[in-house]
C-alpha positions in Angstrom: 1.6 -1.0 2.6 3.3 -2.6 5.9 5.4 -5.6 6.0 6.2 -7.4 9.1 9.3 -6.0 9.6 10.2 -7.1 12.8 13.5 -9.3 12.9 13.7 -11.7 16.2 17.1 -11.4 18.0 20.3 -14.2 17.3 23.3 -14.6 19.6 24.6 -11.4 20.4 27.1 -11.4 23.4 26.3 -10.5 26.8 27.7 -6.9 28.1 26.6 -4.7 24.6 24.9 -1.8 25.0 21.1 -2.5 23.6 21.6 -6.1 23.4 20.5 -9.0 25.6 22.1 -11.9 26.4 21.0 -15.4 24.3 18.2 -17.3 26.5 18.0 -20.7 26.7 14.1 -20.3 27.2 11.7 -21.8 24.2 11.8 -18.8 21.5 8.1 -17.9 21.7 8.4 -14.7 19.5 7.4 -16.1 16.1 9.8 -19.2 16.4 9.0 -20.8 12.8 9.8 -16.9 11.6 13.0 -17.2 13.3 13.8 -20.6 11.6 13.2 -19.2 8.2 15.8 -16.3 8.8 18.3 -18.6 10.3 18.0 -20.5 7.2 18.9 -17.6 4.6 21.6 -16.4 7.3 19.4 -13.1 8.1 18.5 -14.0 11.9 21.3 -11.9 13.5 20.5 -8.5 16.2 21.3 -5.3 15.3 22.3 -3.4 18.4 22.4 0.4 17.4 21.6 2.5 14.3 22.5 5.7 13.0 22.9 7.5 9.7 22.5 5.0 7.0 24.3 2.1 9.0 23.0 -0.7 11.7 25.3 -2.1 13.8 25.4 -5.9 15.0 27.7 -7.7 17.6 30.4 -10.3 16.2 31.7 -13.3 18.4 33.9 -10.6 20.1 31.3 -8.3 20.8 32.9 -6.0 18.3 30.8 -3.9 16.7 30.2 -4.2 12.8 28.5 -1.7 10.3 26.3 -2.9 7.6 25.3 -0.8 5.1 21.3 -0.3 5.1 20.0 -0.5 1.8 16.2 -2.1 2.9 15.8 1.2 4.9 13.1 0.0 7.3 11.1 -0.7 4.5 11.0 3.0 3.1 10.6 4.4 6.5 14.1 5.9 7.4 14.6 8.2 4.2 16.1 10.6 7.0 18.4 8.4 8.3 18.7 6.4 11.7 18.1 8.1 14.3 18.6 11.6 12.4 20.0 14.1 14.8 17.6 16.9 14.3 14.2 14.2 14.4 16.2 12.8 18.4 16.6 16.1 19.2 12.8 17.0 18.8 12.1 13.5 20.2 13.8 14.4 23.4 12.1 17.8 23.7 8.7 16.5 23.5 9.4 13.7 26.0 11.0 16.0 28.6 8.2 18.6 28.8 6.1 15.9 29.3 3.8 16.0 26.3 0.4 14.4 25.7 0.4 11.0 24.4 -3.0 10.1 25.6 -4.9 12.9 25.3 -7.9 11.6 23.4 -11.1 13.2 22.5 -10.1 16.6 22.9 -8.3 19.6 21.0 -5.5 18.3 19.0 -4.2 22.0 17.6 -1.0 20.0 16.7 -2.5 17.7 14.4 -4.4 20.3 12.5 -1.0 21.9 12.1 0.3 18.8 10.4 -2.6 18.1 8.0 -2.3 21.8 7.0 1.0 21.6 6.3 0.4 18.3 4.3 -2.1 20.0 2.3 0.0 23.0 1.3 2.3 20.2 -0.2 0.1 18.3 -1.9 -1.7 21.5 -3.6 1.3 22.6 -4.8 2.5 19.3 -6.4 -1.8 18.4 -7.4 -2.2 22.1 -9.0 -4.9 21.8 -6.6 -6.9 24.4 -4.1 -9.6 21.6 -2.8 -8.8 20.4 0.7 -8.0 17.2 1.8 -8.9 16.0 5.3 -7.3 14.1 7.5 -7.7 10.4 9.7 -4.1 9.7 11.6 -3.5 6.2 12.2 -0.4 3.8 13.3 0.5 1.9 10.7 0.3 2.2 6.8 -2.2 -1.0 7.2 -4.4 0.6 9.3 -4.4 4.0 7.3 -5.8 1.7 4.2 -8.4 0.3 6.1 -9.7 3.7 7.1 -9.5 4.9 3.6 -11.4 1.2 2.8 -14.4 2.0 5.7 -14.4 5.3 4.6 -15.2 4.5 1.1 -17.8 2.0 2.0 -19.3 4.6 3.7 -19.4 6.8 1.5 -20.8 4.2 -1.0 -23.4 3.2 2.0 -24.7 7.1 2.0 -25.0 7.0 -2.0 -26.9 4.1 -2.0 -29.2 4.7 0.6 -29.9 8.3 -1.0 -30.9 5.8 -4.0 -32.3 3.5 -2.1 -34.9 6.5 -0.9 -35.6 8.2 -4.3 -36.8 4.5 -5.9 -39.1 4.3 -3.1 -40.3 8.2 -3.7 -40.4 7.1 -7.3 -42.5 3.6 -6.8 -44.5 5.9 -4.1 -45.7 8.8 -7.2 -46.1 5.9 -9.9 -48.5 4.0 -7.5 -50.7 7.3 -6.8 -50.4 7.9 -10.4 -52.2 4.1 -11.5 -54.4 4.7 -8.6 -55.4 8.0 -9.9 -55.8 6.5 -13.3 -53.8 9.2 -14.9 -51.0 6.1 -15.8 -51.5 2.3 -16.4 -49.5 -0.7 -16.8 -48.4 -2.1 -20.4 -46.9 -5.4 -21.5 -43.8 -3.5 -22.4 -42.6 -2.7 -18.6 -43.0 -5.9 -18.5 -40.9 -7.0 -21.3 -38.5 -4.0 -20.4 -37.5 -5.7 -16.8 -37.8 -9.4 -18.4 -40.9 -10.3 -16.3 -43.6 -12.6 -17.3 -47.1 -10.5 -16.9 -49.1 -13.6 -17.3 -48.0 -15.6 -14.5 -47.3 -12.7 -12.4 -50.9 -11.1 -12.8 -50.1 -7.8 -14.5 -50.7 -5.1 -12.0 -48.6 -2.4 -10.6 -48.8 -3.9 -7.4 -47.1 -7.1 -8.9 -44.9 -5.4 -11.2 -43.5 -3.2 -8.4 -43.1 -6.0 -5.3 -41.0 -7.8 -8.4 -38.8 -4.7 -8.9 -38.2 -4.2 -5.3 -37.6 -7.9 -4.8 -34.6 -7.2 -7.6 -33.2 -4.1 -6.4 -33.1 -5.4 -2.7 -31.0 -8.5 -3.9 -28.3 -6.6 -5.7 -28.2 -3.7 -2.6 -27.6 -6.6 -0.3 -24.7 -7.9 -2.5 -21.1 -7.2 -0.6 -19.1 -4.1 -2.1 -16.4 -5.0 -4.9 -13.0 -3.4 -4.8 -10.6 -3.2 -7.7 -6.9 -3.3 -7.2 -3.9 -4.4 -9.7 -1.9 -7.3 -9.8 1.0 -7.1 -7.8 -0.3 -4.7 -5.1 0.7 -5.2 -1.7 -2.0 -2.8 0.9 -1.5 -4.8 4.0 -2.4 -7.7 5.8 -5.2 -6.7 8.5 -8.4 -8.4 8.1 -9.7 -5.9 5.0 -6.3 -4.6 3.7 -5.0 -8.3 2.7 -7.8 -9.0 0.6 -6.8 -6.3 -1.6 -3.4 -7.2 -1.8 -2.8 -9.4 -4.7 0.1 -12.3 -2.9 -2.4 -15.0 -2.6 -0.5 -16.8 0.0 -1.7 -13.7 2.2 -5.2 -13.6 1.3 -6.8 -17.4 0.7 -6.4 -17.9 4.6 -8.9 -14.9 5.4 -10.8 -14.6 2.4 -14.0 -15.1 4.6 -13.9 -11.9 6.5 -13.5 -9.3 4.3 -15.2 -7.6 0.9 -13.5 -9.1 -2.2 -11.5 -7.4 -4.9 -11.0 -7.6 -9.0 -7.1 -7.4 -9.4 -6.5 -5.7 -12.5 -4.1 -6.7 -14.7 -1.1 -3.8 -14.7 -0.7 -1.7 -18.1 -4.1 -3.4 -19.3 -6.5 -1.0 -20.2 -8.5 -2.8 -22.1 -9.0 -4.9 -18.8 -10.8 -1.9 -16.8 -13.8 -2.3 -19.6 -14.2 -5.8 -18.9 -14.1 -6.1 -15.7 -16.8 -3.0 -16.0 -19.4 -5.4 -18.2 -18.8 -8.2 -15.9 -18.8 -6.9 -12.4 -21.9 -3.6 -13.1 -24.9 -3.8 -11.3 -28.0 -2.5 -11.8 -31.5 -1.5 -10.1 -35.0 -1.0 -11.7 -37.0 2.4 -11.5 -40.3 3.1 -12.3 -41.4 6.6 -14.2 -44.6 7.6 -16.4 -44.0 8.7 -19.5 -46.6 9.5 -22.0 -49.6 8.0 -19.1 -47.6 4.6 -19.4 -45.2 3.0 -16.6 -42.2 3.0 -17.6 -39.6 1.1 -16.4 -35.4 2.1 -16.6 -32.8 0.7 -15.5 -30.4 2.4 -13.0 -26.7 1.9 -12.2 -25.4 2.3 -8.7 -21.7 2.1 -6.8 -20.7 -1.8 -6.5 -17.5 -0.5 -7.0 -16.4 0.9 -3.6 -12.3 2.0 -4.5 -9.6 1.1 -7.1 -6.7 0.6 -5.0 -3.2 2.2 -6.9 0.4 2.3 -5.4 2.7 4.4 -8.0 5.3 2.2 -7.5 4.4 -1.4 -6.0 6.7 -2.2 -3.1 6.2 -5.9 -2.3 5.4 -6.4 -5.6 9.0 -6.3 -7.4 9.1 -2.3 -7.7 7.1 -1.9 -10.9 6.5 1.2 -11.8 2.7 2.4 -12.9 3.0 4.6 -16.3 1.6 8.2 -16.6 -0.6 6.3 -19.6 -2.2 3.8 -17.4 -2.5 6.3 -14.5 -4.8 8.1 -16.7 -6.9 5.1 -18.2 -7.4 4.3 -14.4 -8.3 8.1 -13.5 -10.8 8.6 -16.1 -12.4 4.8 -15.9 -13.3 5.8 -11.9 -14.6 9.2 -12.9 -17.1 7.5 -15.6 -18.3 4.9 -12.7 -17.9 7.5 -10.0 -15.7 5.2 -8.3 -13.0 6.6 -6.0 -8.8 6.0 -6.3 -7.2 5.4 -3.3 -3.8 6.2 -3.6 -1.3 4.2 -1.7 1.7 6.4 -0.8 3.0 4.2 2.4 6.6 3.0 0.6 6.8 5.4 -2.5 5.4 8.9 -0.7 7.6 11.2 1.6 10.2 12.1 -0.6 11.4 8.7 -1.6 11.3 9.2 -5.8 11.7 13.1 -5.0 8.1 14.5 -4.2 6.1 14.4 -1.4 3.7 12.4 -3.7 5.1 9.7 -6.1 2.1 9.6 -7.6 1.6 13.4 -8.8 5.2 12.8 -10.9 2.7 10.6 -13.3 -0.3 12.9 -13.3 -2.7 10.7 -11.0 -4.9 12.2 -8.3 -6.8 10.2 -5.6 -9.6 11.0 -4.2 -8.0 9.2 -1.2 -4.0 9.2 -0.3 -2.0 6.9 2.8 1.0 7.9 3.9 3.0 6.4 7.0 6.6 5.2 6.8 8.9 8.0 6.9 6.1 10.0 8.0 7.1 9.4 11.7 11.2 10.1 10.9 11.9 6.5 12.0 11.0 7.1 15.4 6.8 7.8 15.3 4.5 5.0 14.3 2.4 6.8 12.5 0.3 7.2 9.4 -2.6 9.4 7.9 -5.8 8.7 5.2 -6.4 12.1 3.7 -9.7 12.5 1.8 -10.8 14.7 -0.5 -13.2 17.6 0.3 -16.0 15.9 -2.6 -15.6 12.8 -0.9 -15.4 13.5 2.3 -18.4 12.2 5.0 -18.0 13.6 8.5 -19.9 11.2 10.3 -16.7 8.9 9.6 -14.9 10.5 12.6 -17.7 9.6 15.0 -18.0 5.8 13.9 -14.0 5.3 13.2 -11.1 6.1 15.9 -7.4 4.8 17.1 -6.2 5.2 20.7 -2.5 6.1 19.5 -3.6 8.2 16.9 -3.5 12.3 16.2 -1.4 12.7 19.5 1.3 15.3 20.4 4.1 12.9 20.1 3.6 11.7 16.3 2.4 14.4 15.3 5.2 17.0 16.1 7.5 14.6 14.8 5.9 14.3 11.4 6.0 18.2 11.7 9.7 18.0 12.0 9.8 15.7 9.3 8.0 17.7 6.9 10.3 20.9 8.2 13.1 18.5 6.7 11.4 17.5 3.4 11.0 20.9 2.4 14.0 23.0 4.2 16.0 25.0 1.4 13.8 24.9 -1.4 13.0 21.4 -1.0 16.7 20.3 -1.2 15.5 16.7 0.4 13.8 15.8 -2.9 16.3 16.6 -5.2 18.9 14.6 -3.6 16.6 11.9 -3.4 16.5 12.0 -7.4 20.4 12.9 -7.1 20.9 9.5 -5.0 18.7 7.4 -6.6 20.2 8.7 -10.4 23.4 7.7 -8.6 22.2 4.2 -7.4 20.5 3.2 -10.4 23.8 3.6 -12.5 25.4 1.4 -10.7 22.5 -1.2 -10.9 22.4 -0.9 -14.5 25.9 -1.0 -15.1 25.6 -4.4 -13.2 22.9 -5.9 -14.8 24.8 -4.7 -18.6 27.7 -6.5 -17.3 25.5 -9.6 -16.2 22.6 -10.1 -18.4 22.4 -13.8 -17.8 22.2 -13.2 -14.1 19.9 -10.2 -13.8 16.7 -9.7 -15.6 15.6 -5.7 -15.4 16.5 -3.0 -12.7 13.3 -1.0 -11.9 12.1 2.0 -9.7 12.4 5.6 -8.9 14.5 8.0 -6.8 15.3 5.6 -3.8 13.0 3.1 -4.8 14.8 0.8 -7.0 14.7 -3.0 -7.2 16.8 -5.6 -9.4 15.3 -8.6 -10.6 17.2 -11.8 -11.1 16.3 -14.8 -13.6 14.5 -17.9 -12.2 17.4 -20.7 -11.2 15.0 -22.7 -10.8 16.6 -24.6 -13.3 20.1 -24.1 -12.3 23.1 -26.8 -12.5 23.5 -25.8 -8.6 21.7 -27.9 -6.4 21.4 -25.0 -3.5 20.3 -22.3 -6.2 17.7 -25.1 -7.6 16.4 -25.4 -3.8 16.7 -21.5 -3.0 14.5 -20.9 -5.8 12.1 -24.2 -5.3 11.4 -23.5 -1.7 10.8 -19.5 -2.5 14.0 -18.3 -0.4 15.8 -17.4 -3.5 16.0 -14.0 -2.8 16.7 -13.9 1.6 19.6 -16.2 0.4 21.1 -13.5 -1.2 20.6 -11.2 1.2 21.9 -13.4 3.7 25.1 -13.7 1.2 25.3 -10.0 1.2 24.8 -9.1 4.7 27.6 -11.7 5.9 30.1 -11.0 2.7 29.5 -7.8 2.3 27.8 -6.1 5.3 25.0 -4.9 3.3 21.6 -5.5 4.4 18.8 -5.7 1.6 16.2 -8.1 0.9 13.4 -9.2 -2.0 10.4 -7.7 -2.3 7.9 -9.8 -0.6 5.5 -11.5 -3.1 8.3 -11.5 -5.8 11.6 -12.6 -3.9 13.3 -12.9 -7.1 13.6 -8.8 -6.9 15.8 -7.3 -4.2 15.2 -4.0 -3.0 17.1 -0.9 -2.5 15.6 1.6 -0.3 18.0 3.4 1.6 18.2 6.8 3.3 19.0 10.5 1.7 22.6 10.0 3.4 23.8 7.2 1.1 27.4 7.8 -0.2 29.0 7.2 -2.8 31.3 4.8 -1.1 28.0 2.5 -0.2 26.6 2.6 -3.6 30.0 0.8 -4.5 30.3 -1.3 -1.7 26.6 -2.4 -2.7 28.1 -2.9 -6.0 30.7 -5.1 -5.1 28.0 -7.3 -3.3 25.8 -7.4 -6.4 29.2 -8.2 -8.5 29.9 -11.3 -6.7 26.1 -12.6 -6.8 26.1 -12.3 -10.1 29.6 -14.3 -10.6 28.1 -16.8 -8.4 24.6 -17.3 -10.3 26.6 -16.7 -13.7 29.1 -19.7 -12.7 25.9 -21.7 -11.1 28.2 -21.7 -7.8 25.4 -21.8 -5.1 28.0 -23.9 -2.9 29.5 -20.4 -2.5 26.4 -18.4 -1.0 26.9 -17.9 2.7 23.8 -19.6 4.2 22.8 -21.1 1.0 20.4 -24.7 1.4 22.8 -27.7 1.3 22.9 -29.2 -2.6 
């Protein structure tokens, strides 16, 4: 889901084009943000951008590429500023096109969603439509999917809510009539006392009622696994697993179960601990009868196919399908987050259809807007879908001519020749992933496990937390073990990376379709001398590394 990516500006010289001069004023753009990048050597400007390089000023003003392997945090598979996305850009700015052009016709946006759907049917196997909510931000795109879910489960529940009442409502008639009476074993059956209580219907029932409206009022339960990253607005962070993003503003949003990853055996117990249950009344045989009824406290199970933040851990095509059937037996949706591993990244449109999983909801922003757009877009399943969602939910920014003829020209891209986008994307990332390995065979004691798919990849380092180096030992204490080596790699090497944000022992390596050949090794040289480093416990030599 999205990271605050957002880098405050160093000391770049006066006189470069995009760059402003260093102010003496009191930094008031996240200034304890600022300090933390200063101190793992990452708080430097990047002045221009193109292809699958940034560019930042040196003393001089000189100009120096670095090689862009975090990728804009999945968003610029295309490329920096790719020609053909600028050129469309430019177009639609100089006719003049609609930005704010709400609540009316949005032809444009229709376009897009079709064209998303022919896509996804093709890699689902699937004819049933999906339709579409745009949004901003990946963030805001899983909160629509969230609210659209709890709607959803609202509409179910109230459906319920009014057949117990038409059910209490016959029952009553039918003991009133005398065609049905009240026996100890109702009673018994919904573990009321009939002797205190005074035995009638009229008791019996107000008791049931009194249940069911305790567990209707109960707030809705969401599943997600462990590791999951979906955001960090108000709802989206309390599914996100990092609990230094969630404790703070666990109050204002509905609660999840995090789900241990590759556990299925965890789905059932978290079932027979988390159900919930009404009581319904029938005759049977001239006797009340009393049942017991299970309705939706589980509003969504939350997936990404590949977890981000998380330390780019793959979800297996095994557990993809334990999680796909346990939702269908509760009739609880899957909300598919596609933000960082959708667009082409691991080579479909889809990561998650390259495992066998289907959601019943899917997000995708990111490179959805080319790396110019913010943009982003909850698609929902025909069976789920409630229409009276795009009354009570809407964005100013969203569904306008801008973003969404971009994403057009995005998806033009993805699929031009035969879909010749994805299979370099599994070309590159086959490519990259060599390398890594080759590294980490070369380094075991440094480098734990390299992980991911297509251009998705990540490479997780052992814990120096017990290190001989005193600036390693700190790195790792104070959680900036992996920004240090990014700093050491950006300043070394001129390759910009960085961990994965709730496991920073994990950097991540997300770059564009254009990567060469020539910045896989560059990248490999960087990793080479990290490794030396960590393998001699030599912190002292980490550019930026905390003082021993």
């Amino acid at each position: 889901m999205d990271h605050t990516d957002s880098v405050p500006s160093s000391s770049p010289s006066a006189g470069s084009a995009g760059a402003e001069p260093e102010s003496t004023e009191l930094e008031l753009a996240e200034p304890y943000l600022r300090a933390v990048l200063d101190t793992a050597g990452l708080a430097v400007e990047y002045v221009r951008a193109q292809g699958n390089t940034l560019f930042r000023l040196d003393e001089d003003g000189t100009e120096i590429p670095v090689v862009d392997f975090a990728g804009g945090y999945g968003s610029v598979l295309l490329g920096h500023n790719r020609p053909e996305i600028i050129e469309r850009a430019t177009e639609l700015l100089a006719s003049g096109t609609p930005v704010h052009a709400q609540f009316s016709r949005h032809p444009y946006a229709n376009r897009l969603a079709a064209e998303l759907n022919r896509i996804m049917h093709r890699e689902l196997g699937t004819a049933e439509p999906y339709f579409a909510i745009f949004a901003n931000t990946g963030a805001e795109a899983v909160e629509a999917a969230v609210k659209h879910a709890e709607m959803d489960r609202g509409m179910r529940l109230a459906a319920l809510r009014e057949e117990l009442a038409e059910h209490t409502a016959s029952v009553r008639a039918a003991v009133a009539a005398g065609t049905a009476t009240v026996t100890d074993r109702a009673w018994d059956r919904a573990g009321l006392d009939t002797a205190a209580l005074g035995g009638d219907f009229e008791a019996l029932a107000a008791e049931l009622e009194h249940h069911n409206a305790q567990q209707l009022e109960l707030p809705p339960l969401f599943l997600a696994l462990e590791g999951g990253f979906h955001g960090k607005l108000a709802a989206s962070v309390q599914l996100t697993h990092n609990d230094a993003y969630r404790t703070p503003f666990k109050a204002l949003a509905a609660q999840a179960r995090f789900v241990p990853r590759e556990r299925p055996d965890a789905l059932k117990e978290i079932y027979t601990e988390e159900r919930r249950t009404l009581w319904d009344v029938g005759v049977v045989g001239g006797r009340v009868e009393v049942t017991e009824r299970e309705f939706p406290a589980f509003c969504a199970f939350l997936v990404e196919p590949i977890q981000g933040e998380g330390g780019i851990h793959m979800l297996s095509a095994a557990f993809a399908a334990e999680i796909q059937r346990f939702c269908e037996s509760i009739d609880c949706p899957v909300v598919v987050d596609e933000i960082q591993s959708g667009m082409g990244r691991t080579g479909a449109l889809l990561s998650s259809s390259q495992i066998g999983l289907r959601g019943d909801y899917y997000t995708l922003a990111k490179t959805l807007g080319g790396g110019i757009a913010k943009t982003s877009v909850m698609l929902v399943r025909q069976a789920r879908y409630r229409k009276e969602f795009e009354i009570v939910h809407s964005s100013t920014f969203a569904k306008d001519s801008f973003s969404s003829h971009i994403a057009l020209k995005v998806l033009e891209l993805l699929e031009a020749d035969g879909g010749a986008a994805y299979q370099r994307a599994v070309e590159r990332g086959e490519a990259l992933h060599r390398m890594l390995t080759s590294v980490a065979g070369d380094f075991p004691g440094a480098v734990k496990e390299v992980r991911g798919r297509g251009l998705m990849l990540g490479m997780e380092f052992h814990d120096q937390s017990g290190s001989a180096s005193p600036a390693l030992r700190e790195a790792a204490a104070g959680g900036l073990f992996g920004y240090v080596l990014a700093g050491h790699l950006l300043h070394r090497h001129s390759i910009r990376t960085f961990p994965t944000a709730s496991a920073v022992n994990t950097l991540r390596f997300e770059p564009s379709l254009l990567v060469s050949d020539a910045e896989i090794a560059q990248l490999e040289g960087g990793l080479r001398d990290i490794c030396a480093i960590l393998r001699d416990e030599a912190g002292e030599r980490l550019t930026g590394a905390p003082a021993g």
